[in-house]
VEXNU-608835 format. One line per 4 residues: number of its first residue (from 1); their letters; for each residue y, z, x of N, C-alpha, C. Coordinates in steps of 0.05 Angstrom, whole numbers, plus 5000, padded with zeros to 4 digits. Atoms other than C-alpha are relative to their C-alpha. Layout:
! residues N
NUM) a) Y,Z,X,Y,Z,X,Y,Z,X  ...
//
This chain:
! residues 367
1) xxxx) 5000,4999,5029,8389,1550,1727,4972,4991,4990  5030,4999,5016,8321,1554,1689,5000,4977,4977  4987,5026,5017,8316,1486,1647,4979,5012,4976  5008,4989,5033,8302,1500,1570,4973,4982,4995
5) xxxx) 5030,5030,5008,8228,1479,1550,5003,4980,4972  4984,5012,5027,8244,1430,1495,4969,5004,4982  5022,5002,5018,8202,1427,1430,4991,4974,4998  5013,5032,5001,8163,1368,1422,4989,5002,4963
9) xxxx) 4994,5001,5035,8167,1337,1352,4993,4972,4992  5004,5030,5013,8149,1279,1304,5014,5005,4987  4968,5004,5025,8203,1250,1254,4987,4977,4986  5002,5014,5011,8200,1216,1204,5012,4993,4984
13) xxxx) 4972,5011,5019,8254,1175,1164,5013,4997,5026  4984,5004,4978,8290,1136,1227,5018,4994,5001  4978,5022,5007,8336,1087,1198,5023,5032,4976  4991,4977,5015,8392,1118,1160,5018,5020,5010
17) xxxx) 4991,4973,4992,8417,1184,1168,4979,5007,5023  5023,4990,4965,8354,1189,1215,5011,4997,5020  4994,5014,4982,8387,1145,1262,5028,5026,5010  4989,4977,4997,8438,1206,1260,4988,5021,5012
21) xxxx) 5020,4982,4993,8396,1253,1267,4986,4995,5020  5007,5003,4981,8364,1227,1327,5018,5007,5025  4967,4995,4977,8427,1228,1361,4996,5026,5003  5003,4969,4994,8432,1300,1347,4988,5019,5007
25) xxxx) 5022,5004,4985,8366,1310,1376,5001,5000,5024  4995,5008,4977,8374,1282,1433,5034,5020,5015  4974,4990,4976,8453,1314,1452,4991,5028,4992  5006,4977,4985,8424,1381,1438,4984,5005,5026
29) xxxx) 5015,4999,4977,8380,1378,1488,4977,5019,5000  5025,4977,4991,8319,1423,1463,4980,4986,4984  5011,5014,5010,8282,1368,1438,4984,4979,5006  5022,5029,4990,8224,1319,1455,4986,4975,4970
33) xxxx) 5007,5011,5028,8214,1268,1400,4969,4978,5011  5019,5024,4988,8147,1239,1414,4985,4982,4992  5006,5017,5029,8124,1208,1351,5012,4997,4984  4973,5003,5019,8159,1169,1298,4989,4987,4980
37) xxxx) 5011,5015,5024,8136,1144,1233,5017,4992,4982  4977,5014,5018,8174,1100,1182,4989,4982,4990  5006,5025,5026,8162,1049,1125,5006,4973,5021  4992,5022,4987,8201,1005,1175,4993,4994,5022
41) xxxx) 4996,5002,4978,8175,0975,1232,5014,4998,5020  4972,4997,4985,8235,0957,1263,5012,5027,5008  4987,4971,4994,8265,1028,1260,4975,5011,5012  5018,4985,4987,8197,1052,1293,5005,4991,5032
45) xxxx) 5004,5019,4971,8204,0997,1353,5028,5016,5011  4972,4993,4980,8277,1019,1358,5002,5029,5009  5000,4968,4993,8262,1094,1358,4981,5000,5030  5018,5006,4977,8210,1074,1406,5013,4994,5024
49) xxxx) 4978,5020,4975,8266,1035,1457,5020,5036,5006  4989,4980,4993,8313,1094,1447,4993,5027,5007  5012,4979,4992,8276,1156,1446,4971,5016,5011  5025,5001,4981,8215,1145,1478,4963,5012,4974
53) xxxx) 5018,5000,5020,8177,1154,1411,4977,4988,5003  5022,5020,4999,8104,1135,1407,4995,4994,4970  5007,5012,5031,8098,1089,1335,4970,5015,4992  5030,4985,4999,8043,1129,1296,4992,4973,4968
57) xxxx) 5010,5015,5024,8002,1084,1236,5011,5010,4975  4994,5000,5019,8020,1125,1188,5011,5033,5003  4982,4972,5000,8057,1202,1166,4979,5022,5008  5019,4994,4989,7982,1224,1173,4990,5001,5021
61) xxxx) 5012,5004,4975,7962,1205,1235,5030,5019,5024  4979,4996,4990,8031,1233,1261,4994,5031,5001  5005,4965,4995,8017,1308,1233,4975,4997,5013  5023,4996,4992,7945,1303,1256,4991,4999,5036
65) xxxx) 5002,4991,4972,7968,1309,1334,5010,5026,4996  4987,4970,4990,7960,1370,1365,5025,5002,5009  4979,4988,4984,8019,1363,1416,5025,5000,4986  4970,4988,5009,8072,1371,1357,5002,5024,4993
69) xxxx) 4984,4973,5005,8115,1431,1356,5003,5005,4966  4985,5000,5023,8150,1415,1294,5003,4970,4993  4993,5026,5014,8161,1356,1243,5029,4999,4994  4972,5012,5012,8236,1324,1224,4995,4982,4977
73) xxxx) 5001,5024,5017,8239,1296,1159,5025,4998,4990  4974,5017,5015,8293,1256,1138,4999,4976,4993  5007,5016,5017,8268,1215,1092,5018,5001,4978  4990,4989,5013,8303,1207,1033,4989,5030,4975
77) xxxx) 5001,4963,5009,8317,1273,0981,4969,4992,4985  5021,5011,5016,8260,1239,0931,4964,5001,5013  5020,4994,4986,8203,1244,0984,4995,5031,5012  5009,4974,4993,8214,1309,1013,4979,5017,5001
81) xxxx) 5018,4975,5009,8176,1359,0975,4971,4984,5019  5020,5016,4994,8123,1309,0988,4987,4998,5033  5001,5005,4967,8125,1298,1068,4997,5027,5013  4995,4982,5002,8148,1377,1069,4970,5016,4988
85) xxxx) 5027,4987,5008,8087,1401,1033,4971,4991,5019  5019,5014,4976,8034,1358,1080,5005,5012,5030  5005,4983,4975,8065,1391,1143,4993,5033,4996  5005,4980,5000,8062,1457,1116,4969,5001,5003
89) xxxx) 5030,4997,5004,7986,1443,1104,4979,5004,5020  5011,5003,4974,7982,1425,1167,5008,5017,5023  4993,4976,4990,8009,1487,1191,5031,4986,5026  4983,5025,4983,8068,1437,1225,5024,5022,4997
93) xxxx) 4975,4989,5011,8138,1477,1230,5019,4973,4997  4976,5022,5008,8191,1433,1198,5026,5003,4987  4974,4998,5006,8253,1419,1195,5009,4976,4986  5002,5016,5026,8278,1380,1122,5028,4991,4996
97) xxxx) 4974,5008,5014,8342,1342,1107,5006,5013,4972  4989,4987,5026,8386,1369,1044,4997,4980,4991  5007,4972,5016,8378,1371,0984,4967,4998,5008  5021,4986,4995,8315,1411,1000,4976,4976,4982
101) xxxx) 5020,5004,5013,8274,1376,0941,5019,4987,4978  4989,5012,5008,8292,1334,0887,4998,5012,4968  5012,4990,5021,8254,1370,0827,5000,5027,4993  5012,4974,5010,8251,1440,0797,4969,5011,5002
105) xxxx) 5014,5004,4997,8182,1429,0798,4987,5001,5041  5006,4997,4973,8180,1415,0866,5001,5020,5021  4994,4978,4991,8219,1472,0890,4978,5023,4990  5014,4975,4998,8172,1518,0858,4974,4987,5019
109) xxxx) 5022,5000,4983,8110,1487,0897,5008,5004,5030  4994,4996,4979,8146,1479,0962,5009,5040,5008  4993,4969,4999,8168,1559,0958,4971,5014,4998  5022,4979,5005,8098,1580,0939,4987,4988,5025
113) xxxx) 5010,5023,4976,8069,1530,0994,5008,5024,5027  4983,4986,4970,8119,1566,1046,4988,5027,5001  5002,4973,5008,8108,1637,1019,4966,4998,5015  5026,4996,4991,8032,1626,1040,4996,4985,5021
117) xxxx) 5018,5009,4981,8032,1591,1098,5026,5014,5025  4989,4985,4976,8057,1620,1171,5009,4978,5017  4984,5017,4975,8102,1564,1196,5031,5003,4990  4966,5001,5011,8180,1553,1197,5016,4987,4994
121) xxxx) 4982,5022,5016,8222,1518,1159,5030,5000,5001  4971,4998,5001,8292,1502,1167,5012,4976,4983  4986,5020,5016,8343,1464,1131,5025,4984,5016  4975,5016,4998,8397,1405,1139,5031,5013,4993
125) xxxx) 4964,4993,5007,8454,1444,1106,5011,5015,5035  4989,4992,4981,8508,1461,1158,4998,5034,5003  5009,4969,4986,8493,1532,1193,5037,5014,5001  4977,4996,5001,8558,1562,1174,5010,5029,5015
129) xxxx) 5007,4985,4982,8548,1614,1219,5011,5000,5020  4992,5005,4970,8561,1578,1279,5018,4964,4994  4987,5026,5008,8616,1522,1239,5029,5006,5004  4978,4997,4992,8680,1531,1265,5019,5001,4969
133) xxxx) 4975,5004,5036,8727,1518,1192,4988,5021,4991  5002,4970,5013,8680,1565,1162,4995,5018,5011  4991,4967,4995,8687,1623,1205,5031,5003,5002  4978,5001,5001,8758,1605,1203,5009,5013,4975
137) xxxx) 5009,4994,5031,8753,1612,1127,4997,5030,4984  5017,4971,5005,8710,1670,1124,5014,5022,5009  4981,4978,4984,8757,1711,1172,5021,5001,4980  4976,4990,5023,8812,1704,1124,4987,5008,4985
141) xxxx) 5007,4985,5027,8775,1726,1060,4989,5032,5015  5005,4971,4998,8739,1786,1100,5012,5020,5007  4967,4983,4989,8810,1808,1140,5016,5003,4980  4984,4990,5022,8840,1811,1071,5025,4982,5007
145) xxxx) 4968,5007,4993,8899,1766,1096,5000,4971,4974  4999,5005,5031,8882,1726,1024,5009,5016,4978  5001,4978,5009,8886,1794,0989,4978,4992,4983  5023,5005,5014,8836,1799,0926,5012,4971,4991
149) xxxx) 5004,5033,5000,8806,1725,0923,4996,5002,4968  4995,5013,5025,8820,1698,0852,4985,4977,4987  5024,5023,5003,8782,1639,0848,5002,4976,5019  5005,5023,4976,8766,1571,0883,4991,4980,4984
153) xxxx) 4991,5031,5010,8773,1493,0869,4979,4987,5032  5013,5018,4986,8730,1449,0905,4987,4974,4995  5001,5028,5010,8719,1376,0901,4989,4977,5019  5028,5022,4982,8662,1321,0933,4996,4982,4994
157) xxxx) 4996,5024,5009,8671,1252,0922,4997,4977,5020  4998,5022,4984,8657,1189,0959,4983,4979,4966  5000,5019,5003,8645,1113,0935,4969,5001,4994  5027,5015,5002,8565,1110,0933,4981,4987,4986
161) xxxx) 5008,5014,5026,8551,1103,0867,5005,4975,4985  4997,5025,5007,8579,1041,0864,4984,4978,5017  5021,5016,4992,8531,1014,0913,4973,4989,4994  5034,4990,4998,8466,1032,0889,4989,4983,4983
165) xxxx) 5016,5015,5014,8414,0990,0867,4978,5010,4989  5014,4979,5028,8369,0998,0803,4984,5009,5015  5017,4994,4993,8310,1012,0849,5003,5013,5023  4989,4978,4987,8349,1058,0893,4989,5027,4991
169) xxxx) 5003,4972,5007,8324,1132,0882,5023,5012,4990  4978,4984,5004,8391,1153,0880,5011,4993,4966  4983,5008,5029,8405,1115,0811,4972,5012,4981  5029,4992,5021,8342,1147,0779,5011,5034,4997
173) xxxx) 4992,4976,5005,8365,1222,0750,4976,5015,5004  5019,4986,5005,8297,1241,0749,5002,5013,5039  5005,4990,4966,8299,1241,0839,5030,5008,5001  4974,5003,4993,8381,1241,0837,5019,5020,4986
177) xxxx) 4987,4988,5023,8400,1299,0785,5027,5000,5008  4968,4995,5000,8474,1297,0772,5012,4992,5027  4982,5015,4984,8488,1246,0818,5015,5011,5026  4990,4990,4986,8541,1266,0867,4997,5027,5009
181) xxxx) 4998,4972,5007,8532,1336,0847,4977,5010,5018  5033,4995,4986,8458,1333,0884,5007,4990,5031  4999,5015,4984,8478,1287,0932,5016,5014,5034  4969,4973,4985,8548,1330,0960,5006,5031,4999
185) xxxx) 5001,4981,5006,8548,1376,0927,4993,5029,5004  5017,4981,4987,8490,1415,0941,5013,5015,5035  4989,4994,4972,8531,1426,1014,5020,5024,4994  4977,4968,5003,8591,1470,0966,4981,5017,4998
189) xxxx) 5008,4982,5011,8541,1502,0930,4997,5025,5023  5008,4985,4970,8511,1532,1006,5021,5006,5012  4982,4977,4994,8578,1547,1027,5022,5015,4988  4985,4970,5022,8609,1578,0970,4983,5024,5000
193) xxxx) 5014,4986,4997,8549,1622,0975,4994,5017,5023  4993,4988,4978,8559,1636,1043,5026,5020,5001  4981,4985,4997,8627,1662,1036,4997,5019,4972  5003,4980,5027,8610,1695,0960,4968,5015,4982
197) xxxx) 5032,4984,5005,8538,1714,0950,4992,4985,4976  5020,5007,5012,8488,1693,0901,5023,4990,4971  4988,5014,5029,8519,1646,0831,4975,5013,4979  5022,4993,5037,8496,1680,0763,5000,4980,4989
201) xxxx) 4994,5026,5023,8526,1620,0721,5010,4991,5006  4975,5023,5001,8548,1558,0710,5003,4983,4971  4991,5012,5020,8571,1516,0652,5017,4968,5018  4995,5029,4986,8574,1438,0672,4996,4973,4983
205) xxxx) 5002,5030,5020,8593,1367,0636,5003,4980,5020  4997,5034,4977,8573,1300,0672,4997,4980,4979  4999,5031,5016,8580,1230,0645,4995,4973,5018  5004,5027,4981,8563,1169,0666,5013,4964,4986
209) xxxx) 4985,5018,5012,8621,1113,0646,5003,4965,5013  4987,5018,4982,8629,1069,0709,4965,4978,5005  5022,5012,4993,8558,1052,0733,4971,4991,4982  5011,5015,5017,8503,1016,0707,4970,5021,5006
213) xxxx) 5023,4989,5000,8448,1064,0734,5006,5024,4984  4994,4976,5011,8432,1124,0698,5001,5031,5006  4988,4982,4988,8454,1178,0735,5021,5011,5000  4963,4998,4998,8526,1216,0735,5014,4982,5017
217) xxxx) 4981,5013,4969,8581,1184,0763,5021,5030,5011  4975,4975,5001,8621,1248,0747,4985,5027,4993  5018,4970,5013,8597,1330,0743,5024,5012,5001  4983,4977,4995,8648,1388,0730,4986,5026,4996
221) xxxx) 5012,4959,4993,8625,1461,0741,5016,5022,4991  4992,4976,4996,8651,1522,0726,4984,5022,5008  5012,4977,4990,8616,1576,0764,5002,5019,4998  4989,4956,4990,8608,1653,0765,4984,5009,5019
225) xxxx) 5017,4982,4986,8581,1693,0816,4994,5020,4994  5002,4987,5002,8549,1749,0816,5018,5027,5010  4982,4983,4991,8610,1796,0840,5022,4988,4977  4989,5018,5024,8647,1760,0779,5022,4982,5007
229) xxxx) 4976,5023,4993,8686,1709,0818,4998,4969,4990  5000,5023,5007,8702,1650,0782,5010,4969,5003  4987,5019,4996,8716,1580,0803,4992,4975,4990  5013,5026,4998,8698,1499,0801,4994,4989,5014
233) xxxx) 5015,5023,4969,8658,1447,0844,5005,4981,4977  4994,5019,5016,8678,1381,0821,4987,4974,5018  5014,5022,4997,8636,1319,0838,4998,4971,4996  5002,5031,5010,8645,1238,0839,4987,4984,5014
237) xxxx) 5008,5022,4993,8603,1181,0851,5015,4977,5013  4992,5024,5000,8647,1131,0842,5026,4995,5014  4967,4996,4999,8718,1142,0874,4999,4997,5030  5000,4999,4960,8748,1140,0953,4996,5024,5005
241) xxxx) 5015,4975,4987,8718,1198,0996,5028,5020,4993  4980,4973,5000,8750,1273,0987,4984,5009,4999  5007,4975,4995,8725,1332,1009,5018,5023,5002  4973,4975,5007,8767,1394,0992,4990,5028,4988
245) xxxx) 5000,4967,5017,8765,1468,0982,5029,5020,4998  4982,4987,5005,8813,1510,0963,4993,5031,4989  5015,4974,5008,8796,1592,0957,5042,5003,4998  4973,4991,5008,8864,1625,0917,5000,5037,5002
249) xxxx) 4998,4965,5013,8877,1710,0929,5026,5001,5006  4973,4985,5015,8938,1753,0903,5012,4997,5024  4986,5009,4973,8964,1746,0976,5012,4972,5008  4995,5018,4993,8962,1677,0993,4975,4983,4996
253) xxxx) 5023,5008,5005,8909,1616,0992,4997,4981,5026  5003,5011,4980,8878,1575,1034,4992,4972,4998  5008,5023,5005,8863,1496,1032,4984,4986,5015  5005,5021,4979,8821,1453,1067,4992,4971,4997
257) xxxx) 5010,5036,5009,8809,1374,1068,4973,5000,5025  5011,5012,4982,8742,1366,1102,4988,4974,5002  5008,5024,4992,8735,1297,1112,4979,4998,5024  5019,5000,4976,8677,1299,1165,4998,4966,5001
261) xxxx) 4999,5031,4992,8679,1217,1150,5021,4993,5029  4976,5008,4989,8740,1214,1181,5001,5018,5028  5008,4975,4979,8725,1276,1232,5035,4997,5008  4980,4991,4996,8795,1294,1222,5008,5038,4974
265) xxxx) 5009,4973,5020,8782,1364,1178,5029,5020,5003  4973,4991,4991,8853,1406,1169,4996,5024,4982  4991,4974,5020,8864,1479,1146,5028,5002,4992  4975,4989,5000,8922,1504,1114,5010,5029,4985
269) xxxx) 5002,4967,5021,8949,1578,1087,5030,5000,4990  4978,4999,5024,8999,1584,1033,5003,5030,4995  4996,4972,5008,9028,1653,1028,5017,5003,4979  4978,5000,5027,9063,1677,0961,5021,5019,5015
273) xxxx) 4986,4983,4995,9126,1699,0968,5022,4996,4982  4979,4997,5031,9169,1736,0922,5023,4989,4991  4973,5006,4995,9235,1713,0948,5009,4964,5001  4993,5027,5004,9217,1636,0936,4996,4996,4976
277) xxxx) 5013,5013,5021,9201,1590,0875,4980,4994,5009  5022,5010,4990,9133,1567,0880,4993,4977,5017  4994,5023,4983,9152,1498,0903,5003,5005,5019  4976,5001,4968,9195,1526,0964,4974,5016,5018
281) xxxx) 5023,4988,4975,9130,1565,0993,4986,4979,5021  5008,5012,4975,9112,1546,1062,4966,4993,5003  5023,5015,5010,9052,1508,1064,4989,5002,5042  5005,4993,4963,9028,1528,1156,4969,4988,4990
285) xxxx) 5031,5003,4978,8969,1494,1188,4983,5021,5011  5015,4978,4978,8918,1537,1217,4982,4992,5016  5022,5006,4977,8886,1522,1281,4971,5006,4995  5021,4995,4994,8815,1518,1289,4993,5009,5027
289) xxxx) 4992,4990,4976,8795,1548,1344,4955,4985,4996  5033,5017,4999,8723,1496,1359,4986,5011,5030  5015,4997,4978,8670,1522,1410,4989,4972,5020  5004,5030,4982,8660,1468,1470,4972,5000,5011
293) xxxx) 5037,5005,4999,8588,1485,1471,4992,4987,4977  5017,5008,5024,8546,1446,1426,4980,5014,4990  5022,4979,5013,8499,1487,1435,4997,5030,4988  5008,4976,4998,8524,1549,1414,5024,4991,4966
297) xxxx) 4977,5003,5027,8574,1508,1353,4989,4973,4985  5019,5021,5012,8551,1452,1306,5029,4986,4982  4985,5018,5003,8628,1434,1298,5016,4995,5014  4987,5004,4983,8663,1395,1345,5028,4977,4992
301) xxxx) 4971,5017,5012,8734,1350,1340,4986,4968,5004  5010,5032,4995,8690,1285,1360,4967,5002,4987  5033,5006,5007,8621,1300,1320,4999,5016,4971  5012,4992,5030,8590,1317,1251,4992,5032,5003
305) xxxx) 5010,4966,4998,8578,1392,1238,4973,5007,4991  5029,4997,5008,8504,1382,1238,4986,5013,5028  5018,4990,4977,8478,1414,1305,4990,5024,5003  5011,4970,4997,8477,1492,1308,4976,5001,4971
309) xxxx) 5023,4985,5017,8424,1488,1247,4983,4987,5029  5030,5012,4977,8374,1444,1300,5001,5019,5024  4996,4979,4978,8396,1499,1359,4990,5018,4979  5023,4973,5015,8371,1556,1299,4980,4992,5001
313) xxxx) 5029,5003,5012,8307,1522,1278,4988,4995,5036  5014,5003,4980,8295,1512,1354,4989,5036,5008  5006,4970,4990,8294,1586,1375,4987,5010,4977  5009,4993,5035,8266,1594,1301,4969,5000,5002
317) xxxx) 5031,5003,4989,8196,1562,1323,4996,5013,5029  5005,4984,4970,8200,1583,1394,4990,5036,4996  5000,4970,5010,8212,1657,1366,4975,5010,4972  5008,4985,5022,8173,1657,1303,5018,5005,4987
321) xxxx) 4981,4985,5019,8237,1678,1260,5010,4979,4988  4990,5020,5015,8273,1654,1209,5025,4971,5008  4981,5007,5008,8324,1596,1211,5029,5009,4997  4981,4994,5016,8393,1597,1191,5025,4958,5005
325) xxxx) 5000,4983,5026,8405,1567,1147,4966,4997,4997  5032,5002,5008,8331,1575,1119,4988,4985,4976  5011,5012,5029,8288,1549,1069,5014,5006,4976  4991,4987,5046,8312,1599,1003,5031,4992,5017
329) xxxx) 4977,5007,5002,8390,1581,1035,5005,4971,4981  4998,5016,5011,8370,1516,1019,4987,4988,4968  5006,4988,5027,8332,1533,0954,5022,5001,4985  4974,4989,5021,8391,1567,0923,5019,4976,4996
333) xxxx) 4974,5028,5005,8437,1499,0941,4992,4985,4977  5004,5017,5006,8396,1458,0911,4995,5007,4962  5011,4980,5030,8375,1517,0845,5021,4988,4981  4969,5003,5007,8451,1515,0824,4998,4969,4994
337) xxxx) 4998,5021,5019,8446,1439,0820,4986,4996,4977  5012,4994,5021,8386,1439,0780,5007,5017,4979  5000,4978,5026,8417,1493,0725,5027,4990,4999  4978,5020,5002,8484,1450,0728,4993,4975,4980
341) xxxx) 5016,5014,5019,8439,1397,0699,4989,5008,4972  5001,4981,5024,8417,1441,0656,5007,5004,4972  4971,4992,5009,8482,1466,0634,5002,4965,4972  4985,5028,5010,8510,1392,0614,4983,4996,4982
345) xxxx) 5013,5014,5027,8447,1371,0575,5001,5012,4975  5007,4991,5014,8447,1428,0540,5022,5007,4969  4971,4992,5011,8525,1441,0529,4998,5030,4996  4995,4970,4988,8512,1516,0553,5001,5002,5023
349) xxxx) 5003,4991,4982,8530,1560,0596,4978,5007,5003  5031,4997,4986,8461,1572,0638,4999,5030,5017  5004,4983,4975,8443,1636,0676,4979,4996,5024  5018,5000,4972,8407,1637,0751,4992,5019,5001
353) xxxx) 5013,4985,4991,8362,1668,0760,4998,5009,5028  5002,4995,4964,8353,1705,0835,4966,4987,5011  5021,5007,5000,8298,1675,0873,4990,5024,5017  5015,4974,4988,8253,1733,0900,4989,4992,5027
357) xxxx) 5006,4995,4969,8243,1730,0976,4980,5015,5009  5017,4979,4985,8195,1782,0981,4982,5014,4986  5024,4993,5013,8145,1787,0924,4994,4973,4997  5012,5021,5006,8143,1725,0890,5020,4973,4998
361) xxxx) 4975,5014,4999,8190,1665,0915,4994,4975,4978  4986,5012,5025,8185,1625,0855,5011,5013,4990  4990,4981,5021,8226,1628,0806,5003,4976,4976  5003,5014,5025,8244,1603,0734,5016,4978,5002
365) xxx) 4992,5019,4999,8269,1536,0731,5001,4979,4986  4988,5011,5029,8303,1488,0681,4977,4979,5002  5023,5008,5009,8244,1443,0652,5014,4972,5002
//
C-alpha cells in the first residue's frame, strides 16, 4: 500500500475549537501540522507537545515559510477575513472556520481577494456531500418518497449567550450579527441550500430581552428560495441546545434532531395517511446508514461531522480544484445571515442577490 503524502500546514487559533480541529487533523491522516501560532502561549507549547508543531513569533513569520502547503485558521469568526486575506497574499491555500467572515464588507474583499489570486480555499461548514443524515435527507426529497416538499421548520439554539462577556466578540453585533443566527445558524442556511438551491428572500425579527450584551438573543426567518419554497430557520442564544429540521411534502415529512453535542442525531418519516386522524399517524425511525471510513465520510456515531470537508480541501490543494464545500458555499451561508440582519432592522422583506462566480464575485451587500 502506497502511504498518502500528507500536506504540511500552519494553524492558527489552537485553543478552542482549534483544539478540535487538531484532532481532526491528525485522525484524518493527510496532514502535517508543522507550525502553530496563537495569542496563547500555552496553547502553542501544548500544540507543540501534541502535534509536533514548531511555535512561530508571530501569524507573519508563520506564512512567510516556504515549507507550508496550506494555512488552518480557526481563530475566532471576527478575525478571519483578516488572517484569510494575509494568506491569500501570500499565495498560502487555506482552509477557514465558519462563518466565513464576520462583515459584508469583508466578504466583498475576501471574494475579490480570492477571485484574483490562484490558491484554494475551503470552508468549515459540513461537506454534505459526504454527511451521512444529509444524504439520507436528500435521497428522500430527490426519490420523491416526500412527494412535492411544502416547506421546512428548522431550529438552532444552545445556551452561549448567556455566557459571554462584554469584551467577548460574540456580544458585539458589529463581529456577531444576529447572534445565534451567525453563530448556528449560518450551518442551516448551507444545508438548506444544499438540499434547495440558492434563497431569494428573507423577512427576519430579532430581539434582544435576556442578555446584557447587544447582540440577539433571539432571530426568526422566513425564507424563500428561489424555486419558491418557503420555510423558517429559527435561532436562540439563550435556551438548552436543539438542533432540528423538519422538511414537510404532500406525501409524508421528515424530522430530524441533530444534536451533534450529544452525538446522538435521529431521523424520522411521518407518512400521511388518509385512513388515520393526524394524531394516529405513525411516526418510523430511519436508519442511517454511516460510512466506517473517515476518510471517505465526515459523519460517524462516535465523532463530529467535521472531517470529509479537510479530506476535500486536501485533494483540493493537491489537485488544484475546488473544495466542497468552497469559498462562495460558504459566502452564500454567511450572505443570508447578513440580509436577515438586514431584514429585522429594517422591518422588510430583503431580496439576495446571486453572487456571480464567474465574472464578478462580489456582490451587493446590506450596508
Amino acid at each position: 500500500m502506497i502511504a498518502t503524502p500528507k500536506l504540511r500546514v500552519g494553524m492558527i487559533g489552537l485553543s478552542g475549537f482549534g483544539t478540535y480541529r487538531r484532532q481532526s487533523l491528525r485522525e484524518s491522516g493527510l496532514y502535517e501540522l508543522v507550525a502553530c501560532y496563537d495569542i496563547s502561549n500555552q496553547a502553542m507549547q501544548q500544540t507543540a507537545d501534541e502535534d509536533g508543531a514548531e511555535p512561530m513569533p508571530s501569524y507573519q513569520a508563520m506564512l512567510d515559510r516556504d515549507d507550508i502547503d496550506a494555512v488552518i485558521i480557526s481563530t475566532g469568526a471576527s478575525s478571519h477575513a483578516t488572517h484569510l486575506l494575509a494568506a491569500i497574499e501570500h499565495g498560502k491555500a487555506c482552509f477557514v472556520e465558519k462563518p466565513l467572515v464576520a462583515t459584508p464588507d469583508e466578504l466583498d474583499a475576501v471574494l475579490a481577494a480570492y477571485e484574483k489570486a490562484n490558491v484554494v480555499v475551503g470552508s468549515g461548514h459540513t461537506n454534505h456531500a459526504k454527511h451521512a443524515v444529509s444524504q439520507t435527507i436528500n435521497q428522500l426529497i430527490r426519490s420523491n418518497a416526500l412527494g412535492d416538499i411544502v416547506t421546512f421548520e428548522a431550529t438552532t439554539a444552545h445556551s452561549g449567550g448567556l455566557k459571554m462577556k462584554s469584551n467577548d466578540w460574540r456580544a458585539d453585533p458589529n463581529t456577531n450579527p444576529g447572534g445565534m443566527l451567525f453563530q448556528c445558524g449560518v450551518h442551516v442556511f448551507h444545508e438548506l441550500m444544499y438540499y434547495f438551491g440558492p434563497i431569494q428572500s428573507i423577512s427576519a425579527r430579532t430581539n434582544n430581552r435576556v442578555t446584557k450584551s447587544k447582540t440577539d438573543d433571539v432571530a426568526l426567518c422566513h425564507v424563500e428560495f428561489a424555486n419558491g419554497l418557503i420555510g423558517s430557520v429559527n435561532a436562540y442564544h439563550v435556551t438548552p441546545a436543539i438542533h432540528t429540521m423538519m422538511i414537510a411534502g404532500t406525501q409524508a415529512l421528515v424530522m430530524c434532531d441533530d444534536n451533534y453535542f450529544r452525538k446522538d442525531t435521529a431521523l424520522w418519516l411521518q407518512r400521511r395517511d388518509p385512513t388515520l386522524s393526524g394524531c394516529e399517524e405513525i411516526r418510523e425511525p430511519i436508519p442511517i446508514r454511516h460510512n466506517s471510513s473517515s476518510a471517505e465520510s465526515d459523519y460517524g456515531q462516535d465523532q463530529m461531522p467535521c472531517e470529509a470537508n479537510l479530506v476535500s480541501f486536501y485533494h483540493a490543494v493537491k489537485n488544484h480544484t475546488e473544495p466542497t464545500p468552497s469559498i462562495y458555499d460558504a459566502a452564500r451561508a454567511v450572505q443570508a445571515v447578513f440580509y436577515a440582519v438586514k431584514s429585522a432592522r429594517s422591518g422588510h422583506t430583503v431580496t439576495i442577490p446571486p453572487i456571480d462566480i464567474t465574472q464578478n464575485p462580489q456582490t451587493s451587500l446590506p450596508s
